[in-house]
C-alpha positions, 0 to 999 in steps of 0.5 A: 301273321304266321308264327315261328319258333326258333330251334337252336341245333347244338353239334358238340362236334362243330363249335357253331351251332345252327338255328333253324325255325319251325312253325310254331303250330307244327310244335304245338300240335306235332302229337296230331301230326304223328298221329296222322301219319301214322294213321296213313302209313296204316292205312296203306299198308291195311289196303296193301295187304287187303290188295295182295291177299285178293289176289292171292286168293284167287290164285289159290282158288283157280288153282284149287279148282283146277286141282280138284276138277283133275282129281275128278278125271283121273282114276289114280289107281286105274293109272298107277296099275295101268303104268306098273302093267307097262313096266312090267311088260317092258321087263318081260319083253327086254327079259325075252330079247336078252336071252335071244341074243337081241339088244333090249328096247331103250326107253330113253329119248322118247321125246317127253310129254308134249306141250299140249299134253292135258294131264286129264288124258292120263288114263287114256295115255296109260291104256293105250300105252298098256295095250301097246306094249301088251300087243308087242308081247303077244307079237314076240312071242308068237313070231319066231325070234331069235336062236333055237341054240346059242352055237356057231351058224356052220351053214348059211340059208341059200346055196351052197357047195354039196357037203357031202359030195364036195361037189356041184351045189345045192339050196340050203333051206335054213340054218345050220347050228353046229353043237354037240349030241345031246345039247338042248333046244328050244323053241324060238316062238308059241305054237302048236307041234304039228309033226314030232318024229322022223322025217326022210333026210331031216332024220328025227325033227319037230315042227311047229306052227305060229301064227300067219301060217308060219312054221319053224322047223327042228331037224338031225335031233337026237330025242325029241321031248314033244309030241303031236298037239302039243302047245309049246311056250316061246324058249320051250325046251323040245329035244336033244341035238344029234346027227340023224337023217342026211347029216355029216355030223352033230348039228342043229338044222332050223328052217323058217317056212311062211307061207310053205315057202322057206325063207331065210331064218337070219331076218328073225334070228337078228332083226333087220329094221330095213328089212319085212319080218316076213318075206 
């Protein structure tokens, strides 16, 4: 027979109270009933916590690992230098092209890094970006860009009603800058000065040579500040404008040739994305 004890619950609240009844043995032994319990909740909280550190230790460790093995692949200081080459090559191409009269690149919107992008590759992402970039400098400044004199353009490459004459018409081989005498002119790419002197109706011009067998030429000049042989820097200051040889007046006549044909200066002074830069 099981015994119970009566527990009488007073509710100073209520004027009834209630009687409830408990086995007696939970009454007697309720120590080692806590005790348990409390051995339980321990228990589970202990395996818990064993649990959630097994696993977050392997976590860490995976990450860890990763995080070591990327540290082993990657040349930080070659990155970081490869990465300052290529910002710096960017400012000194957009420096270049501001001062040409041309729009700078923009860097923005150039689609992120791809999903499948390994961080690991960063070393040969940055060289192969350096050498891009490093190219295009080379190509700039090579290749004739932009004005030789920042003036209005007074006579288009092509044909054109004889200036002097007023009469019949004529092919023009270039571009004519209109200025006044003893305004500076400069160079538009790297080269060699082939020719520096006079030359028939050009009067007193300058001719230099860049690559692919291209050349600009600098006619109608008032002094000439290079000579035969010279290497010239892109922006290069070369001679004075002026109105020697067929001229109508101060003026700087600049012609293109590739390839010993004339063509047409305007693709290079701004550049057209539809259009070759040769042709």
């Amino acid at each position: 027979m099981k015994h119970k004890t009566s527990v009488l619950i007073v509710n100073s609240r209520e004027k009834t109270s209630k009687v409830r009844q408990v086995p007696t043995h939970i009454i007697v032994h309720w120590r080692k009933y806590a005790a348990f319990l409390s051995l339980l909740i321990i228990s589970f909280i202990l395996v818990s916590g064993f649990l959630i550190y097994q696993n977050t230790s392997r976590v860490y460790k995976e990450r860890l690992d990763r995080a070591n093995y990327i540290r082993n692949r990657i040349d930080l200081h070659k990155a970081l230098t490869a990465f300052a080459s290529i910002d710096s090559g960017m400012y000194r191409i957009n420096s270049f092209l501001q001062d040409r009269g041309l729009e700078k690149l923009k860097m923005d919107n150039m689609g992120g890094i791809s999903t499948e992008f390994d961080i690991t590759n960063i070393n040969e992402f940055a060289d192969f970006y350096q050498k891009q970039v490093l190219g295009l400098e080379e190509t700039l400044n090579s290749v004739p860009i932009g004005k030789p004199f920042d003036g209005k353009i007074t006579s288009e490459y092509g044909y054109r009603r004889n200036p002097f004459t007023g009469r019949n018409t004529e092919f023009h081989g270039g571009i004519d800058f209109k200025g006044q005498v003893g305004d500076s002119i400069k160079t538009t790419g790297c080269g060699i000065v082939t020719f520096a002197g006079y030359k028939g109706g050009y009067g007193r011009c300058v001719i230099i040579e860049h690559d692919k067998n291209l050349q600009t030429l600098y006619a109608h000049l008032w002094q000439i500040h290079v000579k035969k042989g010279d290497y010239v820097q892109s922006g290069q200051f070369i001679g004075l404008m002026g109105s020697s040889g067929r001229s109508t007046g101060s003026h700087l006549h600049y012609e293109i040739i590739y390839n010993r044909k004339r063509i047409n200066p305007k693709k290079y002074i701004s550049i057209d994305d539809e259009e070759e830069i040769y042709g």
